[in-house]
Backbone as CSV, one residue per row, in Angstrom:
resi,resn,N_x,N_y,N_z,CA_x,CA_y,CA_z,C_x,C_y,C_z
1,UNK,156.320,107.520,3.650,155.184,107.995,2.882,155.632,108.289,1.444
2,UNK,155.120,108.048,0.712,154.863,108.501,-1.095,154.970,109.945,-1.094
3,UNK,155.201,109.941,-2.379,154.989,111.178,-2.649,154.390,111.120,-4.078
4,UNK,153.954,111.501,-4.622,153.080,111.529,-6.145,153.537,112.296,-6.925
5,UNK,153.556,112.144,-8.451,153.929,113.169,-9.371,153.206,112.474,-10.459
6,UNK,153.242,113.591,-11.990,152.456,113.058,-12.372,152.974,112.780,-14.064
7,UNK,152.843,112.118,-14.586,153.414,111.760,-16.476,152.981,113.077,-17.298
8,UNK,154.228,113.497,-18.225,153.667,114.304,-19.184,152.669,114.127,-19.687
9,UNK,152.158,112.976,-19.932,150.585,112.642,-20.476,149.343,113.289,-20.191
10,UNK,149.440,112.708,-18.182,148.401,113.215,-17.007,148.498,114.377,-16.962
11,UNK,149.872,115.217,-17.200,149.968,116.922,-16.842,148.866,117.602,-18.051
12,UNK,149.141,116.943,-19.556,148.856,117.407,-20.681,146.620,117.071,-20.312
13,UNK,146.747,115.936,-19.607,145.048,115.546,-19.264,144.372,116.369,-18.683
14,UNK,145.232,117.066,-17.467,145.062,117.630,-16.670,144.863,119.308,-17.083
15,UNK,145.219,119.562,-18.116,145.395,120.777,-18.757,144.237,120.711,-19.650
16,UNK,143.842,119.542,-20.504,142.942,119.683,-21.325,141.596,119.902,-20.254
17,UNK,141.413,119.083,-19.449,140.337,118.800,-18.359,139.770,120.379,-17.910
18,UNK,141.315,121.285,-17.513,140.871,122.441,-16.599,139.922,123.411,-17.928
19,UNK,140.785,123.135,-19.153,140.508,124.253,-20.050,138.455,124.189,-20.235
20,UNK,138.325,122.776,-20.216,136.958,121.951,-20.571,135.775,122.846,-19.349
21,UNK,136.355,122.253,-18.318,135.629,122.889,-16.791,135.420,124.208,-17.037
22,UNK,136.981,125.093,-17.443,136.925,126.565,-17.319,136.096,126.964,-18.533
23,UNK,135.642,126.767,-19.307,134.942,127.007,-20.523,133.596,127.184,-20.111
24,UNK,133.927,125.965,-19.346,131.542,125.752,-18.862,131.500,126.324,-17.917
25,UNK,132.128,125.833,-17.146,132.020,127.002,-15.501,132.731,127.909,-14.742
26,UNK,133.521,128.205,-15.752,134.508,129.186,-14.991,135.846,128.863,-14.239
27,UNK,136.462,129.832,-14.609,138.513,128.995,-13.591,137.947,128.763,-12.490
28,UNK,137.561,129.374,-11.514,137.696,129.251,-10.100,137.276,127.723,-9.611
29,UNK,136.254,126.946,-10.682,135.763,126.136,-10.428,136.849,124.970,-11.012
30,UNK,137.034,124.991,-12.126,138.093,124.383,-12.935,139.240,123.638,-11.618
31,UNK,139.852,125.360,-11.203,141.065,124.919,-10.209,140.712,123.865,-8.646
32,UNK,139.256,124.476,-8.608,139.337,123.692,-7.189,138.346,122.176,-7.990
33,UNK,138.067,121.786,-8.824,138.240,120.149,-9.597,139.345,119.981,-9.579
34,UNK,140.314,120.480,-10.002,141.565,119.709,-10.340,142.471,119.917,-8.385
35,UNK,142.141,120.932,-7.844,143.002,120.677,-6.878,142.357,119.548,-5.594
36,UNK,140.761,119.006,-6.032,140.542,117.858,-5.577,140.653,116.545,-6.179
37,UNK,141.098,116.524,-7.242,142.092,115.668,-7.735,143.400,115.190,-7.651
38,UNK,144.131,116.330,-7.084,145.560,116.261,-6.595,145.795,115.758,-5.081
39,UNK,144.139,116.382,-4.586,144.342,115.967,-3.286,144.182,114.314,-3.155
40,UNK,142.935,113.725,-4.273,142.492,112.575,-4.545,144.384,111.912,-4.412
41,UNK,144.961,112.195,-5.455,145.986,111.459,-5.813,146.865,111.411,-4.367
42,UNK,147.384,112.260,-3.773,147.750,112.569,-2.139,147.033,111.330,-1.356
43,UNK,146.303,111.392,-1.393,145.212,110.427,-0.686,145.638,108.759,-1.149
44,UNK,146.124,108.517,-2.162,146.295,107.509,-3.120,148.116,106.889,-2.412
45,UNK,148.912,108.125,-2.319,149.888,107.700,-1.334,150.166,106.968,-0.010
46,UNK,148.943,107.376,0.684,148.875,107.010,1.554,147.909,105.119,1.515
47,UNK,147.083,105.262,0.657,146.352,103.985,0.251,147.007,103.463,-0.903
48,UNK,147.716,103.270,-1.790,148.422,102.998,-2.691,147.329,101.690,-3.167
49,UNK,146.754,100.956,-2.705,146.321,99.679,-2.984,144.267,99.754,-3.157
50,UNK,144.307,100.914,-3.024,143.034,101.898,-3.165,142.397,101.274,-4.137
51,UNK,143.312,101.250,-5.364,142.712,101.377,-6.972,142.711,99.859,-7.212
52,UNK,141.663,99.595,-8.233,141.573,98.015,-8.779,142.969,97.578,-9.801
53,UNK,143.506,96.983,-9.560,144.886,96.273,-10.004,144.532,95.933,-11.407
54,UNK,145.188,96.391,-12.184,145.247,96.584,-13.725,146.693,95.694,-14.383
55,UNK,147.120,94.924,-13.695,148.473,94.219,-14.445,148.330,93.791,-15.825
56,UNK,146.911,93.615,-15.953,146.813,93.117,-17.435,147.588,93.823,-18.480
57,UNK,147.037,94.530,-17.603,147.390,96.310,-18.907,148.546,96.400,-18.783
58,UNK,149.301,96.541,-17.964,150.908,97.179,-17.575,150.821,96.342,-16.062
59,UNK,152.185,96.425,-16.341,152.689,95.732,-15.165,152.800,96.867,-13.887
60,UNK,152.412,96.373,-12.519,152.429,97.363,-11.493,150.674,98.150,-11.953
61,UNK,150.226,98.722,-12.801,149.032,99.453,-12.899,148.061,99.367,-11.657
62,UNK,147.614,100.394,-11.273,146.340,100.250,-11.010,145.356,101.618,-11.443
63,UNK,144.022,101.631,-11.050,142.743,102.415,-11.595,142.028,103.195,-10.502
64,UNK,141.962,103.447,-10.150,140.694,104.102,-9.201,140.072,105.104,-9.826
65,UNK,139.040,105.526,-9.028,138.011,106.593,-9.854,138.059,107.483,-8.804
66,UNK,137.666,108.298,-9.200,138.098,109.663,-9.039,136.108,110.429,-8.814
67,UNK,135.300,110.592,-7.687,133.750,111.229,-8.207,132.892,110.838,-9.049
68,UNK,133.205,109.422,-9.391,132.388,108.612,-10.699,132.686,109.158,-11.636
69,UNK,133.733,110.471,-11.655,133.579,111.039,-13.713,135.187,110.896,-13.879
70,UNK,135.986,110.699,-12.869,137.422,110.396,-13.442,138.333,109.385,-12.917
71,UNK,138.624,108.741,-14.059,139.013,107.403,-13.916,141.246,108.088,-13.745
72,UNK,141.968,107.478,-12.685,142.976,107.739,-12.543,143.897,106.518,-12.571
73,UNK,144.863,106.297,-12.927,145.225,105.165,-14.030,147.212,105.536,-12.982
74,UNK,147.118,104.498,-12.320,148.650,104.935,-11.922,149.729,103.477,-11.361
75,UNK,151.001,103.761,-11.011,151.826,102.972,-10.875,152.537,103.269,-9.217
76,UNK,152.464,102.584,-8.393,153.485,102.837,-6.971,154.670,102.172,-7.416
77,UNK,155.639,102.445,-6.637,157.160,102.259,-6.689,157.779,102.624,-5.118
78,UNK,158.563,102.690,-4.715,159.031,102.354,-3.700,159.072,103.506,-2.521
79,UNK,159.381,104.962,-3.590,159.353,106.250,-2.969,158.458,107.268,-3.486
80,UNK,157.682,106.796,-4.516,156.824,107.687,-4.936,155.482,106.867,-6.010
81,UNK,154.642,107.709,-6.048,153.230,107.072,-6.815,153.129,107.676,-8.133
82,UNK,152.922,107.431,-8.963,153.034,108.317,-10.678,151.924,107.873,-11.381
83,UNK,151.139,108.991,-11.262,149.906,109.238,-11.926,150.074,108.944,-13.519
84,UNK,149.667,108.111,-14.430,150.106,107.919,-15.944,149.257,108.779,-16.844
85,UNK,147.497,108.103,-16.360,146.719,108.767,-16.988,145.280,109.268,-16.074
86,UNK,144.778,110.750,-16.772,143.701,111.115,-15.737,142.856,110.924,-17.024
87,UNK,141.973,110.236,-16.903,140.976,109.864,-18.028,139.204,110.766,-17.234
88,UNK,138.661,111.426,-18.147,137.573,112.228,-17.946,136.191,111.667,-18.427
89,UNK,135.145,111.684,-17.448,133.825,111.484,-18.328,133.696,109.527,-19.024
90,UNK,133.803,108.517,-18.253,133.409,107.354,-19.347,134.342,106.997,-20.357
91,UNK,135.498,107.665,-20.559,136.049,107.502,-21.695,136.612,105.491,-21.600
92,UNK,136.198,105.160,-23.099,136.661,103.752,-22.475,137.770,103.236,-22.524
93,UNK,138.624,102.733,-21.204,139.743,102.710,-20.908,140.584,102.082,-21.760
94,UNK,139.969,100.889,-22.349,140.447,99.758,-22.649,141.030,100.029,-23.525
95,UNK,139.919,100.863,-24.589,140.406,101.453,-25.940,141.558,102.419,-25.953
96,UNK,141.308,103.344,-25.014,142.173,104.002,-24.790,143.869,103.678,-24.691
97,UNK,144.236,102.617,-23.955,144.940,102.060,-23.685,145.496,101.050,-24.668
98,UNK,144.542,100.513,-25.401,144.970,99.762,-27.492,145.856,100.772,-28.094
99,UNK,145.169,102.073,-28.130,146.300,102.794,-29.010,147.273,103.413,-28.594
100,UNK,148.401,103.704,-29.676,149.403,104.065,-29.963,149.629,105.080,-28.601
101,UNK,150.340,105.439,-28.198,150.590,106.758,-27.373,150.955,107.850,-27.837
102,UNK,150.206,109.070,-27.108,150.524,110.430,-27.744,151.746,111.043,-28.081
103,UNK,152.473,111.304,-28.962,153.657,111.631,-29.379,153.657,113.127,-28.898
């Protein structure tokens, strides 16, 4: 079985995401979105082949969605699954993925 972890990127997504939730609706709600997201990704170990295959983009990639509002952007490997990017709300991937990376 996999195990999952996730890119400084996704941790930093994942942080902006809770702050967004906790603003409008409160932590309690915030934490249990994001801890059905983690479970989402858990779930992703076990299905690894879940998500629509993205090689275009990166080699190994794939996408799945996440509740129709979050798009999860990741790579399997042999002993573990690595979440790259947790993308929120429509954002469009493609573009996303043109630019530069966050320094």
């Amino acid at each position: 079985m996999y195990r999952h972890v996730y890119s400084p990127n996704a941790r930093r997504q994942l942080t902006t995401l809770y702050g967004y939730i906790a603003e409008a609706s409160g932590p309690e709600r915030a934490r249990g979105y994001l801890q059905r997201i983690d479970d989402f990704c858990g779930l992703l170990t076990t299905f690894p082949r879940l998500g629509r295959n993205r090689s275009d983009v990166m080699p190994g990639l794939r996408v799945a969605v996440f509740e129709r509002r979050v798009t999860i952007a990741y790579r399997h490997d042999v002993d573990r699954l690595t979440v790259i990017d947790i993308l929120y709300r429509g954002r469009n991937v493609e573009a996303y993925w043109r630019q530069p990376p966050p320094k």
